[in-house]
C-alpha positions in Angstrom: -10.8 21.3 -9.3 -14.6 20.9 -8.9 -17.6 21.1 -7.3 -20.8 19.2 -5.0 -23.8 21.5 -5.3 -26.6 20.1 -2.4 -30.1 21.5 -3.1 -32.5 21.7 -0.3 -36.1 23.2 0.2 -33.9 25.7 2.2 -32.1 26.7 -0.7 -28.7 25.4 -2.1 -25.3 25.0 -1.2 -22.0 24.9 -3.2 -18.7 23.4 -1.8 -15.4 23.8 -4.1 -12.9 20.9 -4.1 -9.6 20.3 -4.6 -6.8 17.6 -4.4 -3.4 16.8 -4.8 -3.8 13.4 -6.0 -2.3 11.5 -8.7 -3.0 9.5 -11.6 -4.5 6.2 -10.3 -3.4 3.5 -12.4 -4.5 0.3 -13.7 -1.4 -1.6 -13.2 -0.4 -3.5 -9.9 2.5 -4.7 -8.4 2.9 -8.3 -8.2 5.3 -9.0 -5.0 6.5 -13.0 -4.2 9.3 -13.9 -1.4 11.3 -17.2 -0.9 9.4 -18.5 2.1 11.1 -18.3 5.5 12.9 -21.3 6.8 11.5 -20.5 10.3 8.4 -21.8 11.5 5.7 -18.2 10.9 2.3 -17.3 10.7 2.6 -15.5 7.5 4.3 -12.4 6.3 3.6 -8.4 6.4 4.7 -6.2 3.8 6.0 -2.8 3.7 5.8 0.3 1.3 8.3 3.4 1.5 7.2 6.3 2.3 8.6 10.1 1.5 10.6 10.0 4.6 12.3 6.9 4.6 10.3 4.7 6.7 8.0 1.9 5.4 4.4 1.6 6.1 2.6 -1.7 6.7 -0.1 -2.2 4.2 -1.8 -5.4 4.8 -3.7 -5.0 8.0 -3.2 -8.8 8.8 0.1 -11.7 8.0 -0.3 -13.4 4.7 -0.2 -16.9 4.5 1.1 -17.2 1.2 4.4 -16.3 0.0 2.7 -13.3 -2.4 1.0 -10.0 -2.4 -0.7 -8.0 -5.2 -0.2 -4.2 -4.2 -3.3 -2.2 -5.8 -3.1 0.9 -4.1 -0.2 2.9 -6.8 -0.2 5.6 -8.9 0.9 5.5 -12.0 4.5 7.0 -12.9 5.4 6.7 -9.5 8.5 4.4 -8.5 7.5 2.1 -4.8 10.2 0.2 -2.6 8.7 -2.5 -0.7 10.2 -5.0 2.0 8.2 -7.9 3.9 9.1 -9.2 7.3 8.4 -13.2 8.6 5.7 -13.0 11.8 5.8 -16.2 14.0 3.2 -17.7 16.1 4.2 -15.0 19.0 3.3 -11.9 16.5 7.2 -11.4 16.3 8.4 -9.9 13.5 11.9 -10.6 11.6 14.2 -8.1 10.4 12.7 -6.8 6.9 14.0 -8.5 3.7 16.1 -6.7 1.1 14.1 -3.6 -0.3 13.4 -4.2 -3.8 11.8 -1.3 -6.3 8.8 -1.3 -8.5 8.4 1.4 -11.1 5.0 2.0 -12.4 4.4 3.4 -16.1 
């Protein structure tokens, strides 16, 4: 828990804070994919969430068979899949789910 205090002329101002974050870590997770055999654009990639369901988290196709996922916490465990886009923005099925476990 903590605190902003603002200070005016006015007088001051105190707003508590508190968060349910975690631990953010300084490792990453280093991700590489055989490269499709159909003609794409690139490649997204997918992280689990709670529920099941996978999130995209780069905002735009890689070109390069690889992504470095930044955004963990540590002692967390992640499953990620990727998906092929071709030059029609179509996306394949998602690849074989594959789990990272961070320290």
């Amino acid at each position: 828990m903590g605190s902003i205090t603002i200070g005016s002329t006015a007088g001051g101002l105190t707003i508590t804070l508190a968060g349910s974050g975690g631990q953010l870590s300084s490792h990453a997770v280093a991700l590489n994919w055989d490269a499709s055999t159909s003609d794409v654009i690139g490649y997204y990639v997918y992280r689990a969430l709670a529920d099941g369901t996978y999130a995209k988290i780069n905002t735009a196709p890689v070109v390069l068979t690889q992504y470095m996922d930044t955004q963990i916490q540590s002692g967390q465990t992640y499953t990620y899949v990727v998906t092929a886009v071709d030059v029609n923005t179509v996306e394949s099925d998602y690849s074989d789910p594959v789990l990272a476990t961070i320290p």
